[in-house]
SERO-4910 file (N, C-alpha, C, O; in steps of 0.05 Angstrom, whole numbers):
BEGIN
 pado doro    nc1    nc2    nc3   cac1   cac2   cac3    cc1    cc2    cc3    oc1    oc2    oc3
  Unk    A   -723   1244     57   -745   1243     39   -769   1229     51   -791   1238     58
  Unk    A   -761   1209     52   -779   1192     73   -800   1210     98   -824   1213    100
  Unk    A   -778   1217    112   -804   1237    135   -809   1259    121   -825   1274    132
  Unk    A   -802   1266    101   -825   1292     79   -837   1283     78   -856   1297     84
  Unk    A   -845   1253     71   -864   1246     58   -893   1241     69   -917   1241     63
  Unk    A   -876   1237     91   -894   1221    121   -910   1257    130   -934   1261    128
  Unk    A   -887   1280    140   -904   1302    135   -919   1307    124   -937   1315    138
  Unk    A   -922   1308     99   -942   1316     68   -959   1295     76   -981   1306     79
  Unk    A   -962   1271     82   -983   1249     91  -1005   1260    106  -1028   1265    100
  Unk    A   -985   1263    135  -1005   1257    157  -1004   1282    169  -1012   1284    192
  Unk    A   -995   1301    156   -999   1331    174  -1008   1350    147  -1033   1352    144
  Unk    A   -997   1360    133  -1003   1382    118  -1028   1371     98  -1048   1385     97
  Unk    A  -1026   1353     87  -1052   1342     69  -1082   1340     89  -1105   1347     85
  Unk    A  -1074   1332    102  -1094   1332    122  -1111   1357    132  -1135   1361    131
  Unk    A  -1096   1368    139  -1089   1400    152  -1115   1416    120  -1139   1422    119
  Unk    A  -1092   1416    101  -1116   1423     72  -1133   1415     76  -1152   1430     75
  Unk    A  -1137   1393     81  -1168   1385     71  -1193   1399     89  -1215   1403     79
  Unk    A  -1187   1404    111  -1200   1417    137  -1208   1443    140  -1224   1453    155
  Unk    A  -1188   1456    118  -1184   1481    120  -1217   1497     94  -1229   1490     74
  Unk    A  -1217   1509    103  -1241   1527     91  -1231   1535     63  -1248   1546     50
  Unk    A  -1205   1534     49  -1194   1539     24  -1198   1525     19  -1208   1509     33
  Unk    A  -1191   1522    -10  -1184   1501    -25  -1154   1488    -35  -1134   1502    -34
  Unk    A  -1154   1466    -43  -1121   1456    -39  -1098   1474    -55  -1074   1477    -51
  Unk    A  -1116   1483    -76  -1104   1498    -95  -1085   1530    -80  -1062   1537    -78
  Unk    A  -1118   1544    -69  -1105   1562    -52  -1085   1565    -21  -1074   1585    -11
  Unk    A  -1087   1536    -12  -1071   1526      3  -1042   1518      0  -1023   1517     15
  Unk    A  -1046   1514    -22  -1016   1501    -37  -1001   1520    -43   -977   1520    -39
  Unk    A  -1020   1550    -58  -1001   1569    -64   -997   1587    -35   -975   1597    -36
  Unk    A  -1009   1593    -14   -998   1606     11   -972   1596     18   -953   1611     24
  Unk    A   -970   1564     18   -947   1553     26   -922   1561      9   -899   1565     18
  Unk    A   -927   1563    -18   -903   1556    -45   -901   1602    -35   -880   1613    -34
  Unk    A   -920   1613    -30   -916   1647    -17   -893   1641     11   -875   1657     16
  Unk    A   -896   1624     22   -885   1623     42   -858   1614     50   -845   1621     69
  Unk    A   -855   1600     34   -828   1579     33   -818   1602     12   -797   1611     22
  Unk    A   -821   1614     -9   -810   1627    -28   -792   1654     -9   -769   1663    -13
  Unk    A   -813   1660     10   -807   1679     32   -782   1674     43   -762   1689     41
  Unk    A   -783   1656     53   -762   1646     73   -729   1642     58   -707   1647     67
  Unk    A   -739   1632     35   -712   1622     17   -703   1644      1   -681   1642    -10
  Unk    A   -717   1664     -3   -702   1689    -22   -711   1714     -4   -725   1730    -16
  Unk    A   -706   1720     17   -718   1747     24   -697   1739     51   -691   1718     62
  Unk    A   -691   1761     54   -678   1764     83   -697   1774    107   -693   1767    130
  Unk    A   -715   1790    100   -732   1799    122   -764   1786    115   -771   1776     93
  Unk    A   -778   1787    136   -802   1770    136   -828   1796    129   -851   1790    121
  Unk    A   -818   1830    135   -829   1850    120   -830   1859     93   -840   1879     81
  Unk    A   -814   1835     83   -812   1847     50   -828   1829     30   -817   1807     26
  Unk    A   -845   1831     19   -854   1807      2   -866   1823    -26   -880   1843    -25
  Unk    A   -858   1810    -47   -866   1814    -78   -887   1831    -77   -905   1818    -66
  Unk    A   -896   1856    -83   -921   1859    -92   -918   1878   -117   -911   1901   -118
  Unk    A   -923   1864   -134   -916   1875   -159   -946   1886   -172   -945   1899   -193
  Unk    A   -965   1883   -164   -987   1890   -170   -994   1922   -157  -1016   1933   -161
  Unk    A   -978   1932   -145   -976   1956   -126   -970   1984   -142   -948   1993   -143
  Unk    A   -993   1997   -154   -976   2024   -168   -967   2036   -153   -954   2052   -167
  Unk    A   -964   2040   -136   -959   2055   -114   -928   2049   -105   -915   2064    -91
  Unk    A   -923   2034   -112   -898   2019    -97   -879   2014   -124   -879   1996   -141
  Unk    A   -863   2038   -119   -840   2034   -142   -823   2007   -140   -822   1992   -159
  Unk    A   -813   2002   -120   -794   1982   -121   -805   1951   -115   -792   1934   -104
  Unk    A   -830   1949   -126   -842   1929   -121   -843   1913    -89   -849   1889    -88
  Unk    A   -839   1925    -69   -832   1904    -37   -847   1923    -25   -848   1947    -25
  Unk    A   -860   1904    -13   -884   1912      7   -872   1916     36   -868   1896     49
  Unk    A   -867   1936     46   -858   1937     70   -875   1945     93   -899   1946     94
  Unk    A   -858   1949    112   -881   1955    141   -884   1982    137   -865   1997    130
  Unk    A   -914   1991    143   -927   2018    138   -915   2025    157   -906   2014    177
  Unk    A   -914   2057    146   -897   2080    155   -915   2091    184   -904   2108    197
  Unk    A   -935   2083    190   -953   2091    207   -943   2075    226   -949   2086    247
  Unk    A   -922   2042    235   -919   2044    245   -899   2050    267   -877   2058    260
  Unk    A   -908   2047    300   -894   2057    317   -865   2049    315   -850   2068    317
  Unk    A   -853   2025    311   -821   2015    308   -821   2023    279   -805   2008    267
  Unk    A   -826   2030    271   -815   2037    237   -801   2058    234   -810   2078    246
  Unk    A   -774   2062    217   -763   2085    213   -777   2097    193   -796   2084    186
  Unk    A   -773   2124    180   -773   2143    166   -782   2128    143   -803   2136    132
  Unk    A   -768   2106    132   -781   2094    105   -788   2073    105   -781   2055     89
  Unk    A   -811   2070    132   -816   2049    134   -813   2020    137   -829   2002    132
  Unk    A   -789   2022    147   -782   1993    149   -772   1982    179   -752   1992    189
  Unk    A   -786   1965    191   -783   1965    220   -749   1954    228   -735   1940    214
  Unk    A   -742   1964    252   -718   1960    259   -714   1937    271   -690   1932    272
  Unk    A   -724   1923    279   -742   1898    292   -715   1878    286   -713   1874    262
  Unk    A   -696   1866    301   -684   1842    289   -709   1811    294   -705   1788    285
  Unk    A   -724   1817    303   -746   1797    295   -756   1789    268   -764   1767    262
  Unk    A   -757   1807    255   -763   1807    233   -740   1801    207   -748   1804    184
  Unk    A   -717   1793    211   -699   1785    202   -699   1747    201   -708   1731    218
  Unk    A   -688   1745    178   -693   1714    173   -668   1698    163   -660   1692    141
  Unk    A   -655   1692    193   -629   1686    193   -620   1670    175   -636   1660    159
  Unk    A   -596   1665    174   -582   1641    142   -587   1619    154   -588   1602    137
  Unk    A   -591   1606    181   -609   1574    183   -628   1573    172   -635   1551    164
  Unk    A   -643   1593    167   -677   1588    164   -678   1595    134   -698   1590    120
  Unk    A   -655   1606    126   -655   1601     88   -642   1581     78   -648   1571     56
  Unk    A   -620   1572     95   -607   1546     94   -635   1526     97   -646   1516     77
  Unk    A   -644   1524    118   -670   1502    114   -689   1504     91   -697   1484     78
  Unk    A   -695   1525     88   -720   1524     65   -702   1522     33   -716   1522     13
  Unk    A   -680   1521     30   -669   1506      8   -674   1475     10   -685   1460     -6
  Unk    A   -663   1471     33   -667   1435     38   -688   1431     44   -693   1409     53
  Unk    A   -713   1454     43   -739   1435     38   -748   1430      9   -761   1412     -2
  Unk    A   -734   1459     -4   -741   1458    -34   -726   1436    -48   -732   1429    -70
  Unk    A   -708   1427    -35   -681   1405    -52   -711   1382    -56   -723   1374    -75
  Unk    A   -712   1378    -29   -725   1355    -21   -746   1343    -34   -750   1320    -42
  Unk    A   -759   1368    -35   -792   1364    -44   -789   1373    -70   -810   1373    -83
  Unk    A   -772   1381    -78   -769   1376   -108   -762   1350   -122   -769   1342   -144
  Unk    A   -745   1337   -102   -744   1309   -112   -762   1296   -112   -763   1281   -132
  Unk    A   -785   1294    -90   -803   1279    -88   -823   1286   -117   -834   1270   -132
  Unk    A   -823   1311   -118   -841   1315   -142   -840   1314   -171   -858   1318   -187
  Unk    A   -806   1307   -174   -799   1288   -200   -809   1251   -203   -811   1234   -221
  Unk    A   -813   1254   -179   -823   1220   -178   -853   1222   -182   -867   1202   -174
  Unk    A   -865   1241   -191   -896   1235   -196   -899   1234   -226   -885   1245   -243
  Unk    A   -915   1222   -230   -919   1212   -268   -947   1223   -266   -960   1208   -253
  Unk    A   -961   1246   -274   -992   1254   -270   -999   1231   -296  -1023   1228   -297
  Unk    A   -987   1218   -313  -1005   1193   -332  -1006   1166   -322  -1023   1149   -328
  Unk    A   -982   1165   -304   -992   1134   -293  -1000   1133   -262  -1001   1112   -249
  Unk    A  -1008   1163   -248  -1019   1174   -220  -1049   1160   -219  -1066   1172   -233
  Unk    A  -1057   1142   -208  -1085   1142   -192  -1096   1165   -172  -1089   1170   -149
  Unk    A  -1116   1177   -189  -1128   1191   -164  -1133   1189   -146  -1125   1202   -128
  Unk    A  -1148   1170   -145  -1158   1149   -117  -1142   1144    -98  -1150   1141    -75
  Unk    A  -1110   1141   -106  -1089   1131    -79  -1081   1140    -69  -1062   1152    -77
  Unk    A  -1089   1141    -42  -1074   1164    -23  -1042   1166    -25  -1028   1186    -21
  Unk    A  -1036   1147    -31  -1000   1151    -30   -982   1160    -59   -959   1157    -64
  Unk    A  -1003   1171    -73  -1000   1189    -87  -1004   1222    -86  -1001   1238   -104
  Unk    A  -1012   1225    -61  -1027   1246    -62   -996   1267    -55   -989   1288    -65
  Unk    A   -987   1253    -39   -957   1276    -23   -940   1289    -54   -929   1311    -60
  Unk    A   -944   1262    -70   -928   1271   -102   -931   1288   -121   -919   1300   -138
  Unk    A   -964   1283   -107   -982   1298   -128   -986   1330   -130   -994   1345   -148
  Unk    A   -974   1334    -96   -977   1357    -79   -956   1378    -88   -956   1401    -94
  Unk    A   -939   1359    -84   -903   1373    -82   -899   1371   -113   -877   1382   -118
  Unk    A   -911   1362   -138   -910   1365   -167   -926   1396   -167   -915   1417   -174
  Unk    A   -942   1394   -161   -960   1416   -168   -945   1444   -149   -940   1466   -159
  Unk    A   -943   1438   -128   -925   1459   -111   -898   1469   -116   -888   1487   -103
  Unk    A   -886   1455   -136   -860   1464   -156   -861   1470   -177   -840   1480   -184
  Unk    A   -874   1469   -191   -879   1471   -217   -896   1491   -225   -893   1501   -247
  Unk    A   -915   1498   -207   -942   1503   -213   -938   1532   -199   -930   1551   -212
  Unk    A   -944   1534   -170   -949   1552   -154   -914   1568   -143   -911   1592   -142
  Unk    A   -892   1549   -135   -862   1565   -126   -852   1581   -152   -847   1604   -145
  Unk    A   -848   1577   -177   -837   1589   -193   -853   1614   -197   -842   1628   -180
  Unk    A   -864   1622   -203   -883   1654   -197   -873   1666   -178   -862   1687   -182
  Unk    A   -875   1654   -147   -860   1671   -123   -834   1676   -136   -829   1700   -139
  Unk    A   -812   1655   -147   -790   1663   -133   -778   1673   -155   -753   1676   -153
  Unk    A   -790   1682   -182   -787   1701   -204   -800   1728   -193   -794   1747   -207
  Unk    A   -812   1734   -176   -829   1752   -170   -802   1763   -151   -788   1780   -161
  Unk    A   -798   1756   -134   -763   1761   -118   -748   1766   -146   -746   1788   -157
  Unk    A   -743   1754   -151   -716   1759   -171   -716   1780   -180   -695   1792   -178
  Unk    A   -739   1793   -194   -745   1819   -210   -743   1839   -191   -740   1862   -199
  Unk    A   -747   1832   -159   -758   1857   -144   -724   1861   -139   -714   1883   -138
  Unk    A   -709   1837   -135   -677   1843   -129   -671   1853   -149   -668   1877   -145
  Unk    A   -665   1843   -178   -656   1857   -196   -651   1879   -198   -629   1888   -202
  Unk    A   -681   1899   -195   -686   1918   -203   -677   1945   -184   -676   1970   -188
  Unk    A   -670   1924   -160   -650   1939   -137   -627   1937   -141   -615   1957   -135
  Unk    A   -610   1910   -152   -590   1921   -158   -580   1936   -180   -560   1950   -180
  Unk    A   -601   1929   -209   -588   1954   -220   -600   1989   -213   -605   2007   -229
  Unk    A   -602   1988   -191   -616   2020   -188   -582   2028   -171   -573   2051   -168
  Unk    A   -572   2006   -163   -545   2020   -149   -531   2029   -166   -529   2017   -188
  Unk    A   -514   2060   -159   -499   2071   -177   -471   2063   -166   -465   2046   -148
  Unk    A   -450   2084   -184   -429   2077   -181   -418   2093   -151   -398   2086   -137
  Unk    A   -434   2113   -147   -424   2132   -118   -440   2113    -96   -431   2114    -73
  Unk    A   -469   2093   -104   -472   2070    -86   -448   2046    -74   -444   2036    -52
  Unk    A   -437   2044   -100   -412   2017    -94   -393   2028    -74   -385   2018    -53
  Unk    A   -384   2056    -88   -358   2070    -73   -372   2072    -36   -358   2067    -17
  Unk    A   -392   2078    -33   -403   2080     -5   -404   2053     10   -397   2053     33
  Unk    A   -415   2027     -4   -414   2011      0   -388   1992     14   -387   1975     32
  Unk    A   -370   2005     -2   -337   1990     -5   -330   2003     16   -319   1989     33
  Unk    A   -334   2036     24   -317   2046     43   -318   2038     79   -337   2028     90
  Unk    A   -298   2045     89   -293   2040    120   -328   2044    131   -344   2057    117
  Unk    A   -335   2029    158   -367   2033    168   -345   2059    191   -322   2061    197
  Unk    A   -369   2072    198   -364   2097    221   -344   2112    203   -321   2109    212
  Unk    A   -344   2124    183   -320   2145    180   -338   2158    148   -344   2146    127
  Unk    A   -341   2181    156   -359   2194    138   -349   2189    110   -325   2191    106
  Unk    A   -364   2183     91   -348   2188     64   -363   2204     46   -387   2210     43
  Unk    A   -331   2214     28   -332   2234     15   -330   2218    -16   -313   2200    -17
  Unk    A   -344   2224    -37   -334   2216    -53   -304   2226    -67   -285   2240    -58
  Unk    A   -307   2216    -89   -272   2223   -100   -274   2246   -121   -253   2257   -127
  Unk    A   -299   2254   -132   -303   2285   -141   -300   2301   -129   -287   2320   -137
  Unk    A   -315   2299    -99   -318   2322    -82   -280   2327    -69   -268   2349    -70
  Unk    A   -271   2306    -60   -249   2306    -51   -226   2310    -80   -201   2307    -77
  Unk    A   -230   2312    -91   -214   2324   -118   -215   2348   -117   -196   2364   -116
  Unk    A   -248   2355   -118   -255   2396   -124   -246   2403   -109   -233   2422   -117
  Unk    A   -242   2396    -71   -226   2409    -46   -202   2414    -51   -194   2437    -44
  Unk    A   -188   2399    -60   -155   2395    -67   -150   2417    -83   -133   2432    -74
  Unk    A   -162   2424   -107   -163   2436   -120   -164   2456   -119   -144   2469   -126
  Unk    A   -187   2469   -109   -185   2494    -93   -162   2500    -84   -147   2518    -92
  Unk    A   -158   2476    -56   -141   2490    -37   -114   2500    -49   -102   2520    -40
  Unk    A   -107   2487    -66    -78   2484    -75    -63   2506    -84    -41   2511    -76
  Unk    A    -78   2522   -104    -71   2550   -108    -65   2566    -83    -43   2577    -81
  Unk    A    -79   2566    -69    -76   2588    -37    -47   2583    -33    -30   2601    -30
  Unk    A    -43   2552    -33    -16   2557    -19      3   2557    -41     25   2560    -33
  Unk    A      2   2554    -64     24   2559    -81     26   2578    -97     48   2586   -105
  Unk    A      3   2589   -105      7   2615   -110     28   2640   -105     45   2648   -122
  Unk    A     24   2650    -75     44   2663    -60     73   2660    -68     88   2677    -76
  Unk    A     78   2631    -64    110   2620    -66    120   2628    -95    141   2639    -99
  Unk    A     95   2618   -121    111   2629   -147    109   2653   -147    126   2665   -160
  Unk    A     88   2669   -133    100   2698   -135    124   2710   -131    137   2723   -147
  Unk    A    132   2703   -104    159   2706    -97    184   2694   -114    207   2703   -116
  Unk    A    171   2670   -125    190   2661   -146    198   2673   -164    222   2673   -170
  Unk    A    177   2686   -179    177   2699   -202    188   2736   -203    197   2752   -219
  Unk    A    184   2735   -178    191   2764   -172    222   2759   -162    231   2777   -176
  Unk    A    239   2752   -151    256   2741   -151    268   2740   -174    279   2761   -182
  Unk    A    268   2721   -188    271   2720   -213    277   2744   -231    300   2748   -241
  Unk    A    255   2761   -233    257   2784   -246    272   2803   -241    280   2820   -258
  Unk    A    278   2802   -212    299   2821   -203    329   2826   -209    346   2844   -209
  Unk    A    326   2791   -217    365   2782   -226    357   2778   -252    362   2756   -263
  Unk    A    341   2802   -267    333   2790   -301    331   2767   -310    344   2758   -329
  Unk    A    306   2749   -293    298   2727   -307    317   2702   -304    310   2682   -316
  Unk    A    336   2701   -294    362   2691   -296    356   2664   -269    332   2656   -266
  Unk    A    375   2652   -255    373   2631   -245    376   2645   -207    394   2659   -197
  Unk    A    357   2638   -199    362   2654   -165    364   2630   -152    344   2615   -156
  Unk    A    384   2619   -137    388   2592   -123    372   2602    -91    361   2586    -77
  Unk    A    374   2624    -86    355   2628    -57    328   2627    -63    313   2613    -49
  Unk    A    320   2639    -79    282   2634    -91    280   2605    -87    265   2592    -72
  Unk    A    301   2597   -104    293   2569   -112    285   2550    -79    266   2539    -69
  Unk    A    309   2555    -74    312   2539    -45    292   2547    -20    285   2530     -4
  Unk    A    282   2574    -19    259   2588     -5    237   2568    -18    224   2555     -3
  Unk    A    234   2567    -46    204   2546    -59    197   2528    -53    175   2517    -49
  Unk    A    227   2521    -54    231   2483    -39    216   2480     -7    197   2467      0
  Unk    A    230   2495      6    217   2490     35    198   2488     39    187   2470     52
  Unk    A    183   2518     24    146   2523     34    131   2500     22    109   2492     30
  Unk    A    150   2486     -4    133   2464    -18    137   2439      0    122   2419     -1
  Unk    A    158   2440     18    168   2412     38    143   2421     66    129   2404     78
  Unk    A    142   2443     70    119   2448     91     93   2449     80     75   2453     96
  Unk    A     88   2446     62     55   2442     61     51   2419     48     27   2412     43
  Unk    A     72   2402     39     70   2364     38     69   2357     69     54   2339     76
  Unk    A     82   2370     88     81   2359    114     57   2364    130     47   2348    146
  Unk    A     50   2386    122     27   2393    136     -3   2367    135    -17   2356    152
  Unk    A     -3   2368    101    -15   2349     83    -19   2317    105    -39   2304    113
  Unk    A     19   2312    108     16   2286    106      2   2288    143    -10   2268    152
  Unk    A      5   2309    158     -1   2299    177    -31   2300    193    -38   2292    216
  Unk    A    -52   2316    166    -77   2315    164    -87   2289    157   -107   2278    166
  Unk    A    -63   2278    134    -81   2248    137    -79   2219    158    -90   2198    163
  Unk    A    -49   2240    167    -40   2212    193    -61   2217    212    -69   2198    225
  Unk    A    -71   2239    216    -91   2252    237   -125   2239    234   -143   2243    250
  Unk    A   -128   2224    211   -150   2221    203   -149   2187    204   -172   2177    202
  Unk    A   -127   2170    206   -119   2140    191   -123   2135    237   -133   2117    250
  Unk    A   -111   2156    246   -108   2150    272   -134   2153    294   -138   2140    315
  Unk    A   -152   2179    279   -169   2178    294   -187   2194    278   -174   2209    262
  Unk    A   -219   2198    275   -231   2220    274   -237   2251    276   -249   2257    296
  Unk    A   -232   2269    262   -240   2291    282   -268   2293    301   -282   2273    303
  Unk    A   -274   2312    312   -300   2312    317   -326   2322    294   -326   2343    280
  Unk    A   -344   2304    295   -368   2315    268   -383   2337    278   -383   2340    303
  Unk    A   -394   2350    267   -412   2371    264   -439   2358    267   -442   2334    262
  Unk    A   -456   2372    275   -484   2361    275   -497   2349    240   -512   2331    233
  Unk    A   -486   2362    230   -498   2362    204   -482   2339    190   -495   2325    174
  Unk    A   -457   2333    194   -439   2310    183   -444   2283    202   -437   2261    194
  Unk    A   -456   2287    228   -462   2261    242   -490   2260    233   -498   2237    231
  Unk    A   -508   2279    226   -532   2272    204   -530   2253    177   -543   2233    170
  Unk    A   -503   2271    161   -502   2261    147   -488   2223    150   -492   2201    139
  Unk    A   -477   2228    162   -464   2194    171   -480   2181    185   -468   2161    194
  Unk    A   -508   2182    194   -526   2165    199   -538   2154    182   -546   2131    185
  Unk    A   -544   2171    153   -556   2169    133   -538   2142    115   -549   2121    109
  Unk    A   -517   2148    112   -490   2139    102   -492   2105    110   -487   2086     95
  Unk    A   -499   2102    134   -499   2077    147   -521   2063    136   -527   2044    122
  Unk    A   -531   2083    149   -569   2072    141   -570   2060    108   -579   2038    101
  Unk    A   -559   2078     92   -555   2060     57   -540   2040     58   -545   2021     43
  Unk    A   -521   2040     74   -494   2023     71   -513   1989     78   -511   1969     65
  Unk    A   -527   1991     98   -541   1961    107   -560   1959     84   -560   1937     72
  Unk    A   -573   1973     77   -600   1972     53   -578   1960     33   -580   1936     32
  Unk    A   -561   1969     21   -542   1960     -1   -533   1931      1   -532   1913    -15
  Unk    A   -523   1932     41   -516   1904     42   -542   1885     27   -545   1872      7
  Unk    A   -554   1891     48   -586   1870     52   -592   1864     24   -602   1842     19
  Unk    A   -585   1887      0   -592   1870    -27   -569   1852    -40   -571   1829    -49
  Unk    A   -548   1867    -39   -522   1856    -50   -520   1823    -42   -524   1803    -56
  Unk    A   -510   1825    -10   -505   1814      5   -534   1786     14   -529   1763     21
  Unk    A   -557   1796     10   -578   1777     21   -602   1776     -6   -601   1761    -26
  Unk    A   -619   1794     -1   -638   1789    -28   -632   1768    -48   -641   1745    -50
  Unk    A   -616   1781    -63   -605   1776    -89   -601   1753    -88   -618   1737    -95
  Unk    A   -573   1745    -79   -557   1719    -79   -581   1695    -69   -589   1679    -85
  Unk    A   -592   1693    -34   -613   1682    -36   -634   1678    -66   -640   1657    -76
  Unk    A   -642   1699    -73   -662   1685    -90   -655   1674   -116   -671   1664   -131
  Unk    A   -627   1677   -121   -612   1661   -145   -612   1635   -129   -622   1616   -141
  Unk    A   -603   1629   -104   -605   1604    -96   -621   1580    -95   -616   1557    -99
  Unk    A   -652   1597    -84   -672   1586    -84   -678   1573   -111   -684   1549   -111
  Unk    A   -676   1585   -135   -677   1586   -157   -659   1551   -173   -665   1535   -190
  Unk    A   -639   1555   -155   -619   1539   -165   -627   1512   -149   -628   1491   -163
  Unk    A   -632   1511   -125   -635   1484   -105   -662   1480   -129   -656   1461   -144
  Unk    A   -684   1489   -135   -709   1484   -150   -709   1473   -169   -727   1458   -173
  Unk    A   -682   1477   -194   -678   1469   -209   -664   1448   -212   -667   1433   -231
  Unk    A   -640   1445   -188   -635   1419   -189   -634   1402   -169   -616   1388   -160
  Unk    A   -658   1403   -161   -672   1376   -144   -677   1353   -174   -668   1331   -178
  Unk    A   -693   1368   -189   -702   1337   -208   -697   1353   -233   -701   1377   -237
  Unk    A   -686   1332   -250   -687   1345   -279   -711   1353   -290   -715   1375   -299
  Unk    A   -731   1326   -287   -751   1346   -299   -763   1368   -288   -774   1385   -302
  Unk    A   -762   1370   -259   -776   1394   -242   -755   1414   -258   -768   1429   -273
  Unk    A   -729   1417   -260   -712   1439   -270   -724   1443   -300   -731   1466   -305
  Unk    A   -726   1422   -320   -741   1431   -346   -767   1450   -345   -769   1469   -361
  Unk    A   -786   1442   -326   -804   1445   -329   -812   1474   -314   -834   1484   -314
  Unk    A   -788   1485   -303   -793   1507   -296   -775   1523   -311   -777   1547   -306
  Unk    A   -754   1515   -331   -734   1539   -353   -755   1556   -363   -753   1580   -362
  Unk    A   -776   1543   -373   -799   1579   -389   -796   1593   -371   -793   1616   -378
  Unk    A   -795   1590   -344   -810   1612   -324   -782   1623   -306   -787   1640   -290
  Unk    A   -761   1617   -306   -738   1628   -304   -709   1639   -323   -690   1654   -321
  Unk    A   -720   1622   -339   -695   1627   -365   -690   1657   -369   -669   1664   -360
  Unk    A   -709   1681   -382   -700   1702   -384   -687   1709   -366   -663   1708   -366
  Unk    A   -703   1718   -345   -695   1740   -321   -671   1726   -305   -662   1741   -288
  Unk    A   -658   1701   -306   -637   1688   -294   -618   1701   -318   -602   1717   -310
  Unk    A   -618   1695   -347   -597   1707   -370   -593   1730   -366   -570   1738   -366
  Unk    A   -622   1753   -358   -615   1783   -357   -598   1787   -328   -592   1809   -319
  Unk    A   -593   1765   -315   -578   1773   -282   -545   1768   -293   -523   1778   -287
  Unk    A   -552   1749   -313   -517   1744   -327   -512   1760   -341   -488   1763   -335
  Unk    A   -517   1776   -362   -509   1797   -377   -521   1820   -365   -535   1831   -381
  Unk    A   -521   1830   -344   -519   1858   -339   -497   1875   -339   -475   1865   -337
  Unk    A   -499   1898   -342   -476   1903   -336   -476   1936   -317   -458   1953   -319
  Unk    A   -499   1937   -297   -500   1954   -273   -469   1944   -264   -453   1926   -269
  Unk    A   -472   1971   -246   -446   1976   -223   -444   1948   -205   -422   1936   -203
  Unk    A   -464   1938   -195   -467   1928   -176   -455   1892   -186   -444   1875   -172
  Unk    A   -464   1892   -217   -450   1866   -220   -421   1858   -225   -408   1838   -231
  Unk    A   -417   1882   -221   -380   1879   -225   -369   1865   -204   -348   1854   -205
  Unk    A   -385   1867   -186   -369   1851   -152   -370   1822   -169   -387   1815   -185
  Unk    A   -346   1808   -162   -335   1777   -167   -366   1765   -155   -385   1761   -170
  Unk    A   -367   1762   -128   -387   1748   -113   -419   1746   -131   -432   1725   -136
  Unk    A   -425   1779   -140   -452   1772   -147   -449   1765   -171   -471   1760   -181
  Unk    A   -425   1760   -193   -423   1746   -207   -423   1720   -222   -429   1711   -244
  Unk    A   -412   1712   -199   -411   1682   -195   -435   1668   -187   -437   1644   -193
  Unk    A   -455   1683   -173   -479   1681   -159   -496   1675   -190   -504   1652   -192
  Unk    A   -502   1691   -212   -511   1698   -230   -499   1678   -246   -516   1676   -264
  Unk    A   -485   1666   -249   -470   1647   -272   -475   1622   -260   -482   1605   -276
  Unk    A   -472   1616   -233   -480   1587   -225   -520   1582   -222   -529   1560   -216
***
């Protein structure tokens, strides 16, 4: 706390004052910035909810440019904002949230400089971070309830091995199954009819086999598949690039967005009681609507627990 304080002193207050803004607009770049760091996994994504243009509220890297894929979003691991650097910007928010429960704005002298770091980090928690990091929350939200249930099943499944959902691989089965049993009750039935309907122990035992050879066949399409790949088609290694490509986007919210900015949320609130009071108006709903949802995506244990703590 101590060298926060000494920071906020003799570097960043300073720094404001010099600067061609004003402290106000200085204060909120920083509370933009730190909000960044502590709920966002990538350093291309930031709130812009003022954007008609932009369904999902996140400002990403224009499609114009050169490292950018197809929807715009650069491939860049530079641009990624590892779990030290969200791990740190919690323990700056722990920090300087504490410091900014210790300011009284009724018994604060203007005049004293060694009020000013309190004065800073009150107004920079209270004032200017809660806007950012509700501004995240809504943009995660609204990503995770957009995941469906054929999102989760893609999500859950093996990485490198194309998936099929469990409709499509139902209607196949389905199909196929007649082809091969068809034939057999023909013969069954015709059989049958020949000895007037009566009991044929060779039909029967002929049924049995072709039904023991196409369970075998079965089982050794899927030992063939648990062991190795076939080869893909141009159009199924299209499709399984695609497959991947959702599978990380799904992670990145499930897995990073989200949970980060419940966190941020949570170190903010309990650095100081009153800093935590004084920011419930401005998180209470949209934190309740993360606990009673009931999208696909909140069924996972993890983002549950995330949402309740």
């Amino acid at each position: 706390v101590s060298h926060t304080l000494d920071v906020l002193k003799d570097i960043l207050l300073p720094f404001a004052g010099k600067s061609e803004k004003s402290l106000d607009e200085v204060t909120d770049e920083i509370a933009q910035f730190l909000a960044r760091f502590a709920a966002s996994t990538r350093l291309d994504s930031t709130p812009q909810s003022n954007d008609p243009n932009n369904a999902d509220g996140v400002c990403d890297t224009p499609k114009s440019s050169p490292t950018s894929d197809a929807r715009g979003i650069k491939s860049s691991k530079n641009e990624i904002i590892s779990p030290a650097l969200h791990e740190s910007s919690l323990s700056f928010i722990t920090t300087i949230g504490g410091i900014a429960g210790s300011f009284d704005a009724e018994l604060a002298d203007d005049g004293d400089d060694e009020n000013k770091p309190y004065s800073f980090s009150n107004t920079l928690c209270i004032k200017n971070l809660p806007p950012h990091l509700i501004s995240h929350l809504s943009v995660s939200m609204n990503r995770v309830e957009s995941i469906t249930d054929e999102d989760m099943e893609l999500y859950q499944s093996p990485n490198g091995i194309l998936f099929k959902t469990e409709s499509a691989g139902t209607s196949n089965s389905e199909s196929k199954a007649p082809a091969t049993t068809k034939p057999m009750e023909k013969k069954k039935a015709a059989a049958r009819k020949g000895k007037g309907g009566g009991f044929d122990a060779f039909a029967d035992e002929e049924w049995e086999r072709e039904v023991k050879k196409d369970l075998e066949k079965k089982k050794k399409a899927l030992e063939q598949t648990a062991s190795g790949p076939r080869s893909l088609s141009p159009q199924e290694k299209e499709e399984l690039n695609q497959q991947t490509q959702r599978r990380e986007e799904l992670s990145r919210v499930i897995c990073g967005d989200f949970p980060r900015t419940l966190a941020a949320i949570r170190s903010l609130c309990e650095s100081d009681i009153e800093i935590g009071n004084a920011c419930l108006p401005v998180f209470g709903t949209a934190v309740v609507g993360t606990v009673v949802s009931s999208c696909s995506a909140m069924m996972l244990p993890d983002l549950q627990n995330d949402a309740f703590d």
